[in-house]
Every structure is written in structure tokens, then in C-alpha cells.
C-alpha positions in Angstrom: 0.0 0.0 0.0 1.8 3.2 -0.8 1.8 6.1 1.9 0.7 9.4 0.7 3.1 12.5 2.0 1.5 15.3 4.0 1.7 17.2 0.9 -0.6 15.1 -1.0 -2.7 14.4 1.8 -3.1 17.9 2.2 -4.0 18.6 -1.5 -6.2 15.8 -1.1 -8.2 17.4 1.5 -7.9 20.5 0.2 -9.7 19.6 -3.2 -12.1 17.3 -1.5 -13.2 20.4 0.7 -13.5 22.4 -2.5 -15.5 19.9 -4.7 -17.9 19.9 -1.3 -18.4 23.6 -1.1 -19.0 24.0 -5.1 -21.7 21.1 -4.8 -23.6 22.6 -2.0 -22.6 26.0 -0.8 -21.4 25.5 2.3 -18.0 26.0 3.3 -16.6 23.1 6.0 -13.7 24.8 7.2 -15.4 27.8 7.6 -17.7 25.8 10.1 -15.5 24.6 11.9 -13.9 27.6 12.6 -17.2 29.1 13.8 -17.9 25.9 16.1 -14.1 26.2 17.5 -14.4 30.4 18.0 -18.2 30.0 19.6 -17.0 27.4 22.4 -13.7 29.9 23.0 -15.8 32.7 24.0 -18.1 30.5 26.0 -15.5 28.8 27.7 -13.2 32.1 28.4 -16.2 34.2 29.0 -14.7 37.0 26.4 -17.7 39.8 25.5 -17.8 40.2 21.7 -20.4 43.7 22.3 -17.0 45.3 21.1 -15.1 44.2 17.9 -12.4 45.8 15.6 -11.9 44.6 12.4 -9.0 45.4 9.5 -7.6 43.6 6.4 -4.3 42.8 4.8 -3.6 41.7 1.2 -2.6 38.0 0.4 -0.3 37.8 -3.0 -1.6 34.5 -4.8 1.0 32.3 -5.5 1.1 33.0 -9.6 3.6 34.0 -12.0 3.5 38.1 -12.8 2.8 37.7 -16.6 3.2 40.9 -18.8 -0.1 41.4 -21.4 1.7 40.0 -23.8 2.9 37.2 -22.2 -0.4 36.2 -20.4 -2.1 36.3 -24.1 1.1 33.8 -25.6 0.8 31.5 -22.4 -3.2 31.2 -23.8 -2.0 29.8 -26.8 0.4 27.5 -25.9 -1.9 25.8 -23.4 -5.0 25.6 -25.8 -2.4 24.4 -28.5 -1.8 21.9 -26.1 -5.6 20.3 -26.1 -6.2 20.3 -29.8 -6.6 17.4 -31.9 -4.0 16.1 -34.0 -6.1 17.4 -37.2 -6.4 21.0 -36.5 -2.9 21.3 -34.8 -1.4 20.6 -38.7 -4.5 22.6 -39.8 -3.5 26.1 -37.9 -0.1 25.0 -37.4 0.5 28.2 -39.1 -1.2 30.2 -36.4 0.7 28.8 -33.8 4.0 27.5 -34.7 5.7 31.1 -34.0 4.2 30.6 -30.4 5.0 27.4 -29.2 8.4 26.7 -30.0 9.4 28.7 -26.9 7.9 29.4 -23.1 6.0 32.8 -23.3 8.4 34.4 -21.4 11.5 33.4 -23.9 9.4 34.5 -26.5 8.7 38.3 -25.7 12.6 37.8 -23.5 14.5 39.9 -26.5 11.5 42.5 -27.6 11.8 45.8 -27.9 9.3 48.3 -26.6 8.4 48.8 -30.2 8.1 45.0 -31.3 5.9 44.1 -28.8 3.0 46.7 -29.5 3.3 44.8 -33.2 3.4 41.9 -31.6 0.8 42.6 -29.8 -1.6 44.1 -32.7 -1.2 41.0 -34.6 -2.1 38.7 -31.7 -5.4 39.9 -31.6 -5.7 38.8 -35.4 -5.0 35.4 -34.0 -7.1 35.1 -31.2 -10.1 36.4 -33.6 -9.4 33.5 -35.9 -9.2 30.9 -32.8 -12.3 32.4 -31.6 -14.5 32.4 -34.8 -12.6 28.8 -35.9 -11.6 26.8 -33.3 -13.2 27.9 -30.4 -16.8 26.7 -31.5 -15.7 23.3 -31.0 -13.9 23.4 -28.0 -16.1 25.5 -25.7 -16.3 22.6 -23.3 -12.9 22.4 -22.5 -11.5 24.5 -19.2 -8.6 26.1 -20.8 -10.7 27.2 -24.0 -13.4 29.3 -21.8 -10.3 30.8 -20.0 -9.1 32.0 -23.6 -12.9 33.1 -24.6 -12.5 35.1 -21.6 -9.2 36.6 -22.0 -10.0 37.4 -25.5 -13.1 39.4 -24.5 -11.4 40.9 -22.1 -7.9 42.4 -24.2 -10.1 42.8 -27.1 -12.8 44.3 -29.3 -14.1 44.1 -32.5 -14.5 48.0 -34.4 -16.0 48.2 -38.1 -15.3 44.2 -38.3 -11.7 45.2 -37.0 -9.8 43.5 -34.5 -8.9 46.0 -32.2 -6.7 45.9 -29.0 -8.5 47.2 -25.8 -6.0 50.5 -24.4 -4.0 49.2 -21.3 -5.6 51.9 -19.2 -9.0 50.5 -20.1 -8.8 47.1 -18.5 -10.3 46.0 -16.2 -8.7 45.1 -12.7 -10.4 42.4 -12.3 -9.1 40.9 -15.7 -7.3 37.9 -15.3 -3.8 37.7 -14.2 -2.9 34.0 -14.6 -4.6 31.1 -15.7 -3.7 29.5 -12.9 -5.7 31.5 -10.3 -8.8 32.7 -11.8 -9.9 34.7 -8.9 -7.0 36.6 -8.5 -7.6 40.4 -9.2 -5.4 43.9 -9.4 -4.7 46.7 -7.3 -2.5 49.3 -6.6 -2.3 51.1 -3.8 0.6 53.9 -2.4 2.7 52.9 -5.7 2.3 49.2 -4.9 0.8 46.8 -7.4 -0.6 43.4 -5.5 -2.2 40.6 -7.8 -4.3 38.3 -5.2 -7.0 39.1 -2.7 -7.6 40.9 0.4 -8.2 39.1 3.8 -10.2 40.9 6.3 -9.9 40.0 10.1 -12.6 40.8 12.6 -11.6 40.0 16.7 -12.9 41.2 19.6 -11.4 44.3 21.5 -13.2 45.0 24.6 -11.3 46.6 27.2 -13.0 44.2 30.0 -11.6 40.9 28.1 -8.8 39.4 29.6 -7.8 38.3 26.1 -9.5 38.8 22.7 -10.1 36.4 19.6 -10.2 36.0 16.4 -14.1 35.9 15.5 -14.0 36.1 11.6 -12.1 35.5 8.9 -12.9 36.6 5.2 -10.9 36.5 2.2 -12.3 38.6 -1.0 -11.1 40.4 -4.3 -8.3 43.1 -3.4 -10.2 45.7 -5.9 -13.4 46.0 -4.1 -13.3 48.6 -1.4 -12.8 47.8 2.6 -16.3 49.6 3.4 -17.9 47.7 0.7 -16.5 44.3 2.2 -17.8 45.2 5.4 -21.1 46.3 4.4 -21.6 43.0 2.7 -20.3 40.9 5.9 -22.3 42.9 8.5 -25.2 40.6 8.4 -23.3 37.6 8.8 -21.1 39.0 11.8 -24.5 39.9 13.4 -26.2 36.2 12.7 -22.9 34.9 14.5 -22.8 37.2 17.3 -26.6 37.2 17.9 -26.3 40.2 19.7 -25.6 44.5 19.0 -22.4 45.5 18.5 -20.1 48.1 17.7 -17.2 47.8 15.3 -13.8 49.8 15.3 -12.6 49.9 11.9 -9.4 51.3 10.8 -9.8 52.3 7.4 -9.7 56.4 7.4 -11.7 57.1 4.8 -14.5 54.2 6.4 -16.7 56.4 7.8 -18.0 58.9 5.0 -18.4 55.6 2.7 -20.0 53.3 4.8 -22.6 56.4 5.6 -23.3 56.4 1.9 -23.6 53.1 1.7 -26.2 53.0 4.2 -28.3 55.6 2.4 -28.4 53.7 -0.5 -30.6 51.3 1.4 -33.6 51.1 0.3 -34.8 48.7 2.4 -36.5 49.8 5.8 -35.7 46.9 6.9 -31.8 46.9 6.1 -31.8 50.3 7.6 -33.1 49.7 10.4 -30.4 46.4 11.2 -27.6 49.3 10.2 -29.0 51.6 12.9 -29.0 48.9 15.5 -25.0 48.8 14.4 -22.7 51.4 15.4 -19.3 51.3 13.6 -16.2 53.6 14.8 -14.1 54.5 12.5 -9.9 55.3 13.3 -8.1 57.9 11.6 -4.2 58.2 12.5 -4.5 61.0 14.6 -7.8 60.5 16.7 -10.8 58.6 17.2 -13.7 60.0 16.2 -17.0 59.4 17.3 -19.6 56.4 17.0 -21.5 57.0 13.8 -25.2 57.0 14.4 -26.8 55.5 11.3 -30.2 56.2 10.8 
């Protein structure tokens, strides 16, 4: 019988957990973390009326592709999947592509070569698109091209026509190895991953505090934004009001519009049961009343 290593057992689990949580929703770890933090604040009697809450961002674990780059890596993975037939049939298409990795390919470009390069890809992907893609739209790496060629390009007067660099979308993909994995850049830093948020209790009576959530979402989407979308959930753990520090400046004036955008009664009425504080580097202001 062979042993599996802890690396493979953990992949194992890992996939297992995810194939669960795409056939029914629910996330198991996620759970068990809840079960595990609920018994803590039974056992050590910690008050949770009080909770601060902050994020950090979380590089995935990809491979920073230039434009070009990411669009030559498409083709020498769907070059990979085709049948023998159509890889003689557009070896043309593809031959200049796949001798080399993506990134020996564009290695010896100039700045000038590559916005050629670049302007004639898209003819290629149009042809893949209206020729091959038809009958490969099944297969994984083929929608991750359909997307990819939607998203880098546009069709103008029945011409091809590459999308302007400062028009794409952050949440475009980075690598086709992560497909969640968006684009921000913040203070002259560029992070391609997510955002993890933290939540934990911060009552000045506890004798220690704890970790009560954990969310991990995409980095572009604004900390307010994250928040407003959690609150309910916090709340449904908690069963009970409280009041959340949160140490984003610039929190305050956009959770406030968020809040008016309500058009609920009944969402605005949970919000005003809420009071969230909000941290700036220099003081803390008050608790916002929401109403």
C-alpha cells in the first residue's frame, strides 16, 4: 500500500473540501472555525459587544505575466488540447508561439516590437475564436481563452482591435492558474491576489480577545464595501448588538453612503442597531449614528 506524504494528503483534502463547497454551498472549514471560536468565547467568558476589524492583502502564489505574455501563455496551453487534425490545420497560427515558453518568446523584444506583436495577436485570437473555439467551448482552458480574448479585445467596423492598457479592467485575469486573482494598486504598490479581512474582539474588559472572523475577498473591491456585505453575517454569528472599530480612514464617510443607499427599511433599520467607529491616524472619532 503506498503512503501518501502530507503534501498530497493535504492537497487531497484541500480539493475534497472544495469539490464539497462547489456542490452545496457550504464551506466546511469555515464551520469549523465558527464551532471552535463560539466554544472559546463560552469557555473564556470573552464579551464580543466590542469588535475591531482590518484587512491585509494576500499575493496569490502565480507568476507576474506581462499582457503579452499572459495572451502567448493562452496559446500554448490551448495548443496543447487540440486534436492532432487541427494542430497541422492552424499549425501556421501557432508555430511562432509554441516553440518557446511565453516568457522566452517576448525575453529579446523591444518596446516597439511588442505593440506589433501585440496588434497581430489579436488577429490570432479572432481567428481561434470564430474557428476553433466553436468546437472546444467545453474544454477549461478554452473558456479561460474566450474570456481573455473578451477581455484584451474588441471588434471596431469588423476590425480586431486591442483594448488600451488603461482601459482594462482590474479584475481581468492575471494568470490562468488563479482565476480569482484580481489587481490593485495602492501607495505605488501593485498586489495581484485578494484581500483578507480579520474581525476580533477588542473589549477593554476581556482578559484576552479572539479572532471571531475570517474573510478573504477580491483586493479591488473597497474595505467599506466588504464590510457592508459581511455585517449581516457578523451579526447572525454574534446574535447580539455591537459596535465595530474599523481602521480604514476614509471608512466612515463611505459606509454612511452606503447606508443611504438602502432602500430597504428593513436593512436600515439592522444598520442603525450597528454602530461602527471609525480610526483615523491622529484621533478617534465618534460612534456614527446610522439612521
Amino acid at each position: 500500500m503506498r503512503c501518501l506524504s502530507i503534501k498530497q494528503h493535504f492537497s487531497n483534502t484541500q480539493n475534497r473540501l472544495n469539490d464539497y463547497f462547489v456542490k452545496t454551498g457550504i464551506n466546511l472549514l469555515e464551520k469549523l472555525f465558527d464551532h471552535l471560536t463560539e466554544e472559546q468565547l463560552k469557555e473564556l467568558k470573552i464579551k464580543t459587544n466590542i469588535q475591531r476589524t482590518d484587512s491585509f492583502h494576500a499575493a496569490s502564489n502565480i507568476r507576474r505575466y506581462s499582457r503579452l505574455q499572459l495572451l502567448i501563455e493562452m496559446l500554448i496551453r490551448i495548443h496543447r488540447v487540440l486534436g492532432d487534425d487541427d494542430r497541422k490545420s492552424f499549425d501556421d497560427l501557432f508555430s511562432p508561439y509554441v516553440q518557446k515558453t511565453s516568457g522566452q518568446f517576448i525575453y529579446r523584444l523591444s518596446q516597439g516590437e511588442i505593440q506589433t506583436e501585440l496588434e497581430h495577436i489579436g488577429r490570432v485570437y479572432q481567428r481561434i475564436y470564430v474557428e476553433l473555439f466553436p468546437r472546444y467551448q467545453d474544454i477549461e482552458v478554452f473558456k479561460i481563452f474566450e474570456r481573455v480574448y473578451i477581455e484584451h479585445f474588441t471588434v471596431i467596423n469588423k476590425k480586431i482591435t486591442l483594448i488600451e492598457t488603461t482601459a482594462l479592467s482590474t479584475g481581468s485575469l492575471q494568470s490562468p492558474d488563479d482565476l480569482d486573482a484580481t489587481y490593485v494598486k495602492k501607495n505605488n504598490t501593485s498586489y495581484r491576489g485578494y484581500v483578507v479581512n480579520i474581525v476580533e474582539t477588542c473589549n477593554p474588559e476581556n482578559q484576552l480577545n479572539v479572532i471571531t472572523d475570517i474573510c478573504v475577498s477580491a483586493n479591488n473591491v473597497d474595505d467599506s464595501k466588504n464590510l457592508h456585505k459581511r455585517l449581516d453575517i457578523l451579526r447572525e454569528k454574534r446574535r447580539t448588538s455591537m459596535s465595530f472599530i474599523t481602521m480604514a480612514v476614509m471608512a466612515r464617510k463611505r459606509m454612511m453612503k452606503n447606508v443611504r443607499s438602502l432602500r430597504s427599511p428593513r436593512s436600515k433599520q439592522r444598520f442603525a442597531e450597528t454602530h461602527l467607529w471609525s480610526i483615523s491616524p491622529l484621533k478617534r472619532t465618534r460612534p456614527i449614528n446610522i439612521k
